[in-house]
DRENBA-489721 format. One record per residue (C-alpha): y, z, x. Coordinates in Angstrom, 2 decimals, decimal comma. Each point is the difference from the previous one (the first is absolute). Example, Ala and Ser with C-alpha at 12.3 -4.5 7.8 and 13.67 -1.06 7.14 Angstrom:
2
((-4,50; 7,80; 12,30))
((3,44; -0,66; 1,37))
This chain:
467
((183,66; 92,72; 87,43))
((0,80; 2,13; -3,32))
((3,60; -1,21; -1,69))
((2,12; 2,57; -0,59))
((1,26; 1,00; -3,71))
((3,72; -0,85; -0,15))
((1,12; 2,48; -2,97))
((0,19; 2,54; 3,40))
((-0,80; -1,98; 2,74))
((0,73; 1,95; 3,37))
((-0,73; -2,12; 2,66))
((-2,07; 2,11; 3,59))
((0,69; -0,19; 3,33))
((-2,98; -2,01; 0,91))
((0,09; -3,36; 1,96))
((0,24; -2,26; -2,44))
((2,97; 1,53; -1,52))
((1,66; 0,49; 3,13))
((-0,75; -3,80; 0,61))
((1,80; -1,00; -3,24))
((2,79; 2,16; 0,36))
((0,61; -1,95; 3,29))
((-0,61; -3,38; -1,41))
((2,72; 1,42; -2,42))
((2,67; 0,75; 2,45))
((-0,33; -2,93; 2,12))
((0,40; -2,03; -3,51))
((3,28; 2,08; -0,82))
((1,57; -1,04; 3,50))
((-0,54; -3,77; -0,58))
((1,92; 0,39; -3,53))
((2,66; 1,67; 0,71))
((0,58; -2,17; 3,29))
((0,25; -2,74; -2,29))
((1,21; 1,21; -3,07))
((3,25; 0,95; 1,34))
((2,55; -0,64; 2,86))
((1,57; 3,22; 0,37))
((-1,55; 2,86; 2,29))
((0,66; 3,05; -2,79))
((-1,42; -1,99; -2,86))
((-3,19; -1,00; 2,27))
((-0,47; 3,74; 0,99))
((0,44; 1,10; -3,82))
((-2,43; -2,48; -1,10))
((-2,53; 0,94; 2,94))
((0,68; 3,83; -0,78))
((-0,79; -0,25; -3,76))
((-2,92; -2,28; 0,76))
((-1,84; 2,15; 2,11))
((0,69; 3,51; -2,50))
((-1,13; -2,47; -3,09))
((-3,16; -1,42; 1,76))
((-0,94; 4,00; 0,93))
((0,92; 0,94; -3,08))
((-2,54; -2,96; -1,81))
((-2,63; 1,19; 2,60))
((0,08; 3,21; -1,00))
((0,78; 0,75; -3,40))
((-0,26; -3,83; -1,83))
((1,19; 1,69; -3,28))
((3,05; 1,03; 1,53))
((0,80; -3,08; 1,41))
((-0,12; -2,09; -3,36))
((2,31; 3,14; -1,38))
((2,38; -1,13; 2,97))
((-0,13; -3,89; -1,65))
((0,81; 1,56; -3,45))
((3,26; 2,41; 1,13))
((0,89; -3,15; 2,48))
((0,46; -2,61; -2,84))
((2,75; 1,22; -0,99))
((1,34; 2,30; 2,63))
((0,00; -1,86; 2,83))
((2,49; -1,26; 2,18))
((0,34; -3,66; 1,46))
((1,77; -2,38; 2,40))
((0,35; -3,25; 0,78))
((-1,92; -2,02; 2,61))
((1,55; -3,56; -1,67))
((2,49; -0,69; 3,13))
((-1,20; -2,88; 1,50))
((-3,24; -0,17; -2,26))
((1,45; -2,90; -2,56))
((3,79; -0,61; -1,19))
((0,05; 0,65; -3,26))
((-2,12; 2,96; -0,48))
((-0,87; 3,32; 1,78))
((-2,96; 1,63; 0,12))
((0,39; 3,11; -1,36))
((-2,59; 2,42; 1,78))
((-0,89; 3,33; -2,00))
((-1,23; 3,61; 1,57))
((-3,06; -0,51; -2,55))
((-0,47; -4,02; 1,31))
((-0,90; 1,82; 3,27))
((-2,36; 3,18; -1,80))
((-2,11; -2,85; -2,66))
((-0,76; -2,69; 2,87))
((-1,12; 3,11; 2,53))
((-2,03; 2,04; -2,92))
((-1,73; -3,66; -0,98))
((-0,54; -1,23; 3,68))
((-1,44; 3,81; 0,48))
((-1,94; -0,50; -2,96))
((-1,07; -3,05; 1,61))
((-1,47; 1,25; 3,24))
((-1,57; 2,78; -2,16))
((-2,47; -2,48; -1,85))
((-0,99; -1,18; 3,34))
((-1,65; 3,30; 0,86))
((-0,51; 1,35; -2,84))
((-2,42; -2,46; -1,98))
((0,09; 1,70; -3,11))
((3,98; -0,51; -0,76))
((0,63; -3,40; -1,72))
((3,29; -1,86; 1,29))
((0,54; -2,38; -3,20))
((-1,15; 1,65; -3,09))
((-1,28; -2,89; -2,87))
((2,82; -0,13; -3,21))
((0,61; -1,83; -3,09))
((3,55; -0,92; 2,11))
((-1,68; -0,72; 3,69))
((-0,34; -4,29; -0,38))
((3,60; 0,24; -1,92))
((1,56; 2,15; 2,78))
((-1,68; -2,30; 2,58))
((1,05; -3,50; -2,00))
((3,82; 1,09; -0,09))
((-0,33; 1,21; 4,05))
((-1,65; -3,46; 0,96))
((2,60; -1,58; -2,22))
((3,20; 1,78; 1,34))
((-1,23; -0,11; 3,81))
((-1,48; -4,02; -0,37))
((3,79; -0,84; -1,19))
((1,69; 2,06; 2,85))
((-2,38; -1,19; 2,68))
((0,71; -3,93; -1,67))
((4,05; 0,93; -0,24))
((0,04; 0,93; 4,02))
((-2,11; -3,09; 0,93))
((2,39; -2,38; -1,49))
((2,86; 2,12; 1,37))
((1,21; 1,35; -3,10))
((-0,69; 4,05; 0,80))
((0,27; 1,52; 3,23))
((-4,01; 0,98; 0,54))
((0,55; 3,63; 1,11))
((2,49; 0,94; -2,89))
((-2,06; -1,35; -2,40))
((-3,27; 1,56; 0,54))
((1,63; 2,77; 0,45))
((1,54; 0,04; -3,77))
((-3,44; -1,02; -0,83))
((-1,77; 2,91; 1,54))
((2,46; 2,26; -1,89))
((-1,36; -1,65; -3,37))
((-3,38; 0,70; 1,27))
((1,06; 3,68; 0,94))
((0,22; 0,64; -3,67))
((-3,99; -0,72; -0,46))
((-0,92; 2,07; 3,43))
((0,99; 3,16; -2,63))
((-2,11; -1,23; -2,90))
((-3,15; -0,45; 2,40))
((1,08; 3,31; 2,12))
((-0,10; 1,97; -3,53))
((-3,14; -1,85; -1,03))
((-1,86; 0,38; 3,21))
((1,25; 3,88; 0,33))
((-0,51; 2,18; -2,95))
((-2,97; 0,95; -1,64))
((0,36; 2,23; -3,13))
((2,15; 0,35; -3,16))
((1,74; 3,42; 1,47))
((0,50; -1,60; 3,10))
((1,72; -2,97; -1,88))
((1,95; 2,27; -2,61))
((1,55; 2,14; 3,08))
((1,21; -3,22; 1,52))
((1,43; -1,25; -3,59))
((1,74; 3,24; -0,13))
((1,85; -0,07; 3,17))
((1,21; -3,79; -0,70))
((1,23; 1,72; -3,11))
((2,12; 2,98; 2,19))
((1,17; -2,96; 2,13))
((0,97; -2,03; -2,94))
((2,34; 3,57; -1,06))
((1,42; 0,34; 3,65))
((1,14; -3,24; -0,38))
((1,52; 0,49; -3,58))
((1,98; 3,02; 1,13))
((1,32; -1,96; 3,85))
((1,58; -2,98; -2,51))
((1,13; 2,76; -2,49))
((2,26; 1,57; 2,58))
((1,76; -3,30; 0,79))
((0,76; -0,38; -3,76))
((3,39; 2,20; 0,09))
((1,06; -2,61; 3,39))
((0,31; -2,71; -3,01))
((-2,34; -2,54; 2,29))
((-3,25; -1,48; -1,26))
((-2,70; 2,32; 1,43))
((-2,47; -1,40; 1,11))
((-2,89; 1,71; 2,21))
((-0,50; 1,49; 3,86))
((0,58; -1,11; 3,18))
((1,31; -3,76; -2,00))
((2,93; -0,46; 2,08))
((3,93; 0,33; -1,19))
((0,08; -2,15; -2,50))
((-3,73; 1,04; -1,57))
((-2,37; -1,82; -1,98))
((0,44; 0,79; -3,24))
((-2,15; -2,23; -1,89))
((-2,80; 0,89; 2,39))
((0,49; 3,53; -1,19))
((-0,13; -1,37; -3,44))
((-3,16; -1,84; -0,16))
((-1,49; 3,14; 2,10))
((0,73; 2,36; -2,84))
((-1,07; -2,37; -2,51))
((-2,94; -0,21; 1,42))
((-0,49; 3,90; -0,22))
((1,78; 0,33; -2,94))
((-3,10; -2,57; -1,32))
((-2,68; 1,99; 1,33))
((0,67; 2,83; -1,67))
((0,70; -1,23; -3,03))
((-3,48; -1,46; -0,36))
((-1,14; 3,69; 1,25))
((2,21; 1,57; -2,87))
((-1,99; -2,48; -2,68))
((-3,71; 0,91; 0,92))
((-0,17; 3,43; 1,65))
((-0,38; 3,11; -2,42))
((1,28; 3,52; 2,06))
((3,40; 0,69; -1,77))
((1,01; 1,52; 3,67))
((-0,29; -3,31; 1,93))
((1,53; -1,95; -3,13))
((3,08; 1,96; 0,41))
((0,51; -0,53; 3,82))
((-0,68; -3,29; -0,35))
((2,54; -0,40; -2,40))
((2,48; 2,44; 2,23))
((-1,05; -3,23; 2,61))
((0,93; -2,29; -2,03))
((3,47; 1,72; -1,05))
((0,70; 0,65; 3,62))
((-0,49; -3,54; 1,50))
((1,64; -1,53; -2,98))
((3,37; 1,65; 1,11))
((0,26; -1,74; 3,42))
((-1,45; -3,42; -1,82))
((2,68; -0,27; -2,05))
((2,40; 0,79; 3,17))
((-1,32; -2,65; 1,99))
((2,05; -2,71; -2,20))
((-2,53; -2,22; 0,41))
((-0,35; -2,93; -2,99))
((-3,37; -1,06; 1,46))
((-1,54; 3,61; -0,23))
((1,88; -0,21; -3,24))
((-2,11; -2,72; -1,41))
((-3,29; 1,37; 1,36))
((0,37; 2,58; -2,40))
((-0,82; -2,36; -2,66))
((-3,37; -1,51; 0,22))
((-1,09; 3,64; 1,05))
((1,18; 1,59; -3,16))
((-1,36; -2,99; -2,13))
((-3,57; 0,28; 1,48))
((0,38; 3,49; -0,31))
((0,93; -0,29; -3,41))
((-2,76; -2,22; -1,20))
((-2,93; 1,64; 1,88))
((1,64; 3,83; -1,46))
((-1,66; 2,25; -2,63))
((3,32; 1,45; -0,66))
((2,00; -2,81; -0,65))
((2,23; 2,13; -2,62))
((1,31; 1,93; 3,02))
((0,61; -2,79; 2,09))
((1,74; -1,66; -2,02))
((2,20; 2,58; -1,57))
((0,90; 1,15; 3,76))
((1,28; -4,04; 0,26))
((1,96; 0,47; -2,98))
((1,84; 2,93; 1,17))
((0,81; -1,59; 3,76))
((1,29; -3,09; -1,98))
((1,89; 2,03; -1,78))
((1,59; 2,20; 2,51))
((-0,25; -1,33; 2,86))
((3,76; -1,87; -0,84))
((1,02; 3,48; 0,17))
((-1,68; 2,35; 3,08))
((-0,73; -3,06; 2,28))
((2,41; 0,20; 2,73))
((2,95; -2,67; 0,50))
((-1,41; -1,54; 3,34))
((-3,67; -0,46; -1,78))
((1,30; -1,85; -3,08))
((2,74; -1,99; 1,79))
((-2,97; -0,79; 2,17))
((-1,54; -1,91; -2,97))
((2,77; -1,25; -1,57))
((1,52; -1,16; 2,98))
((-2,76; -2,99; 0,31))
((1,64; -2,11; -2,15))
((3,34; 0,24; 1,98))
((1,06; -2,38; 2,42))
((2,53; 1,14; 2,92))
((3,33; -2,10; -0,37))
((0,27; -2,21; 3,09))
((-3,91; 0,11; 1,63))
((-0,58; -3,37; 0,35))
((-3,91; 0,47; -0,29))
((0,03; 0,77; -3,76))
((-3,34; -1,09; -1,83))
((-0,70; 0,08; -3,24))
((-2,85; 1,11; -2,36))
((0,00; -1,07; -3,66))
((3,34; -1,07; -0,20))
((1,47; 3,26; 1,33))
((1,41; 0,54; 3,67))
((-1,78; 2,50; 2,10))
((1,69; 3,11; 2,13))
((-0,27; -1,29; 3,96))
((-3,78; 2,40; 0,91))
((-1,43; -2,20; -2,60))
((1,66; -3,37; 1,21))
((-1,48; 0,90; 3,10))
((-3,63; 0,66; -1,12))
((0,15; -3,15; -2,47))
((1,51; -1,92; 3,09))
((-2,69; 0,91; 2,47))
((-3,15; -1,04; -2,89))
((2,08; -3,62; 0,09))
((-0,49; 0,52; 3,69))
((-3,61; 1,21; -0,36))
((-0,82; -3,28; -2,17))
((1,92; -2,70; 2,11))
((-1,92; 1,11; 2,89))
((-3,46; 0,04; -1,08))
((0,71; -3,22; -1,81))
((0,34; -0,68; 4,16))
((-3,72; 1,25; 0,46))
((-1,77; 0,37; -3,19))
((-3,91; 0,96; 1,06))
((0,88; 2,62; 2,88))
((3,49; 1,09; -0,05))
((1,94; 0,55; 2,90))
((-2,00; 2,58; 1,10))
((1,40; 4,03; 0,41))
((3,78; 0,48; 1,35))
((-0,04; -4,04; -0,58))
((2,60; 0,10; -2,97))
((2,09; 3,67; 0,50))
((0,25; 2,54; -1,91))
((-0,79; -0,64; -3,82))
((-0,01; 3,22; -2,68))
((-1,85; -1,22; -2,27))
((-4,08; 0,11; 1,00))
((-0,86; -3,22; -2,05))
((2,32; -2,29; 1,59))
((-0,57; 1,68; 3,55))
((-3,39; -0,44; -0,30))
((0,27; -3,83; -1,51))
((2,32; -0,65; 2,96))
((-1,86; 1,61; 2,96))
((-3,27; -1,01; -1,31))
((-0,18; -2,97; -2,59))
((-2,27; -0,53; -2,15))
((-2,93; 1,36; 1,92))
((1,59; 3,51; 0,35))
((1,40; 0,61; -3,46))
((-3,66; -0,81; -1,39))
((-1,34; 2,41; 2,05))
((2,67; 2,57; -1,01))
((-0,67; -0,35; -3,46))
((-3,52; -0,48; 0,21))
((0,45; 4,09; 1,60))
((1,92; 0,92; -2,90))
((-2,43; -1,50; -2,40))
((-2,76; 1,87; 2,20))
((1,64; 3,54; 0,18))
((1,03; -0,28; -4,02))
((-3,80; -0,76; -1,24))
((-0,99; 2,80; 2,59))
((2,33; 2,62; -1,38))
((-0,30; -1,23; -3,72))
((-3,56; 0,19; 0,00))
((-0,05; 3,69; 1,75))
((1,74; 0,79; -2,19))
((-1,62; -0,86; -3,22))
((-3,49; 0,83; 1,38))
((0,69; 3,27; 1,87))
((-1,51; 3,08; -1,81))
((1,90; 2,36; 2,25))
((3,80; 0,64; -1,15))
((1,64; 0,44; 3,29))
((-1,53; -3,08; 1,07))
((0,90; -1,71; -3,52))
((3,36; 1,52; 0,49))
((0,70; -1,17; 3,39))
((-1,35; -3,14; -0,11))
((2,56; -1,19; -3,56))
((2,86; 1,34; 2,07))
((-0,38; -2,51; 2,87))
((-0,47; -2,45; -2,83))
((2,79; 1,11; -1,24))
((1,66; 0,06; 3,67))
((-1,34; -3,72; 1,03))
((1,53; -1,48; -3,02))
((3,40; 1,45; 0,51))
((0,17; -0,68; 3,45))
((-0,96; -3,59; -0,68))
((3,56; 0,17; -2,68))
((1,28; 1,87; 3,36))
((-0,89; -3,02; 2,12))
((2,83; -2,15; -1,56))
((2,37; 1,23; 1,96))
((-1,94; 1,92; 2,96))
((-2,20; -1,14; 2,77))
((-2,44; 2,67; -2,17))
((-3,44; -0,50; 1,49))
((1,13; -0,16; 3,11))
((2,37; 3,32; 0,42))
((-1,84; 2,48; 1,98))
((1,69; 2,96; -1,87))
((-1,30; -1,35; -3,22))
((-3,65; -1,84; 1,20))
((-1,54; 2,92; 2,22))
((0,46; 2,79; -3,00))
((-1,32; -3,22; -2,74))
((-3,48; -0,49; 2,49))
((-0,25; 3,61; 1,25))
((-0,46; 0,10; -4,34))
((-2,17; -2,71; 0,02))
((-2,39; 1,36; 2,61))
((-0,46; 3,09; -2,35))
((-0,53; -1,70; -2,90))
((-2,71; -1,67; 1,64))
((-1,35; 2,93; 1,67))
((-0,28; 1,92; -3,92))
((-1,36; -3,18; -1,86))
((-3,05; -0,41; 3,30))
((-0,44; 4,32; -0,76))
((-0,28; -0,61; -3,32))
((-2,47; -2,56; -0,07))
((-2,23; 1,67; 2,36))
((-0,32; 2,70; -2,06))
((-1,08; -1,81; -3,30))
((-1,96; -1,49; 2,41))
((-2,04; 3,14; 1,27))
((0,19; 0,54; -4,09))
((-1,96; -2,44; -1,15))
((-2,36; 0,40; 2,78))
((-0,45; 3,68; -1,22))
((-0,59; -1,30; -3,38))
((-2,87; -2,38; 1,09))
């Protein structure tokens, strides 16, 4: 049976479509039967099951457009209750769209032999290694009775969710216009997400980004448009058209507004390794530099009084909180107690259980991705986390110095540019495993791949032409 082309697939009303669709639905009823106890959320979830899975049937594209509007407009709830005491599983609008458009996906490749489920990457044994890792420690925590079995796997499956978009995007999309259209909407996403956490800066709050709750996320919100904010700053470097230079700077100008709003010291740091590999990989290192000089200069002077007491305030402990630390001498405000509090924590209890951790939810809530990892998953899973990072770094570094196109160039140094601040990010966030930050970083990754394969098959066909 012909595959269909997924840069417009439509599905037809034949019998094997029908017969998926089917499949589909009677998969949607078993999730949201389990997935959650109350009757309204288990009709919502059944309700936007069924319209995602017609709309993957029938116009794939459109469905992956759905993912890219969802990861940061979508609305959640919590199906934690009972699940496991000292977490909640938080369950997203776009949890339900990815795991439908993948298992759809799925039941496509079965009939159509032509469509490839698991497309080969540089990253594929990586991603696999840190899965195998992350799920062997859970699976080890629960049979020792350290993790409740359910509530771990399904924290574990979340991580995983975050590679079901890389491999969606890979498997999915075909040409560079294709890709380019996609990289453009993430872009108008990435503005109607500027402008929602500009609004909220005349309430005085932190903003932070949609559908996060009543007391927000801010740092998620700040590694997010870091992450952007990276991307097209390696697009600014390579591309030529003075037109897309200038939005991409308006981009840049835009998000960096809400950035600084978001008060957060950890997006504050990132901005430093991503400026200094920026800076040392530049052919305009004059301008760079001279537009450093003039923030260090002013910046005293037009930085608001929240964002520099922000800073400043680090090195100030609260009179009377008992849970003071300390950090060269100097006593630390109580948010930074807490974090430096919760690494002792981290350390003391994978001291505990130093090849596999506790497994996931074993230890609570850590913000800090090192030490969460090193807790939850010992030595075993903070190897395979870094042995990813080392993967995805090579990957991106060598795109970039090899690719001949400059929009592939361009994209490919700006998630360089993006992995290394995140990692400075990671400090004091759970980075690489935020959903708001990690979908948007692989949906990237997939199209970085996707360029790099187009561009080698065409020097390919090239020096076949030549022979």
């Amino acid at each position: 049976m012909k595959a269909p082309k997924m840069d417009n697939s439509t599905g037809e009303l034949n019998t094997p479509t029908i017969l998926l669709f089917g499949v589909m639905i009677f998969f949607i009823a078993i999730l949201a039967f389990f997935l959650s106890g109350q009757i309204e959320l288990k009709m919502m979830i059944l309700l936007l099951g069924i319209i995602s899975s017609a709309i993957c049937f029938f116009n794939t594209e459109m469905a992956l457009y759905l993912i890219i509007f969802a990861m940061l407009f979508s609305p959640e709830f919590s199906v934690g209750g009972g699940l496991e005491e000292e977490r909640s599983l938080v369950i997203r609008i776009e949890d339900v769209v990815i795991v439908i458009v993948f298992l759809s996906w799925i039941l496509k490749t079965t009939i159509y032999k032509g469509l490839g489920l698991i497309v080969k990457t540089p990253l594929n044994n990586s991603i696999l290694i840190y899965i195998f890792a992350t799920l062997f420690s859970t699976l080890w925590g629960s049979l020792v009775g350290e993790v409740s079995l359910l509530s771990g796997l399904l924290y574990v499956f979340k991580y995983m969710e975050y590679f079901l978009v890389f491999f969606l995007f890979v498997s999915s999309l075909e040409d560079k216009s294709q890709i380019q259209r996609f990289i453009v909407v993430a872009f108008i996403v990435a503005i109607f997400t500027a402008l929602y956490a500009m609004i909220q800066i005349p309430q005085g709050v932190r903003v932070s980004a949609p559908f996060e709750g009543t007391s927000g996320e801010p740092n998620t919100l700040g590694g997010y448009l870091i992450l952007i904010i990276s991307v097209s700053a390696g697009l600014l470097m390579t591309l030529e058209d003075r037109k897309i230079k200038r939005y991409l700077i308006g981009v840049i100008a835009l998000l960096s507004v809400p950035f600084i709003f978001t008060l957060s010291r950890s997006s504050y740091i990132a901005v430093i390794p991503m400026f200094v590999t920026l800076f040392f990989f530049s052919k305009k290192k004059v301008i760079l530099a001279a537009l450093l000089l003039v923030f260090l200069v002013f910046s005293p002077f037009v930085l608001p009084e929240k964002v520099k007491g922000r800073v400043t305030e680090t090195f100030v402990p609260y009179p009377g909180y008992e849970g003071t630390e300390t950090l060269l001498g100097k006593g630390l405000d109580p948010s930074t107690s807490a974090r430096i509090t919760s690494f002792r924590y981290a350390i003391s209890k994978w001291a505990e259980k130093p090849l596999l951790g506790w497994g996931v939810t074993g230890v609570g809530i850590i913000d800090s991705m090192y030490f969460r990892v090193l807790a939850e998953t010992g030595l075993l899973g903070i190897t395979a986390f870094f042995y990813l990072i080392y993967r995805i770094i090579v990957f991106l570094y060598f795109t970039f110095k090899e690719a001949q196109d400059k929009f592939l160039k361009g994209l490919s140094f700006g998630m360089l540019l993006a992995t290394l601040a995140l990692l400075a990010h990671s400090i004091g966030a759970a980075t690489f495993i935020i959903v708001r930050i990690m979908e948007p970083f692989w949906f990237f990754m997939a199209t970085i791949f996707l360029l790099s394969k187009i561009e080698k098959s065409k020097d390919e066909i090239t020096v076949k032409e030549k022979r």
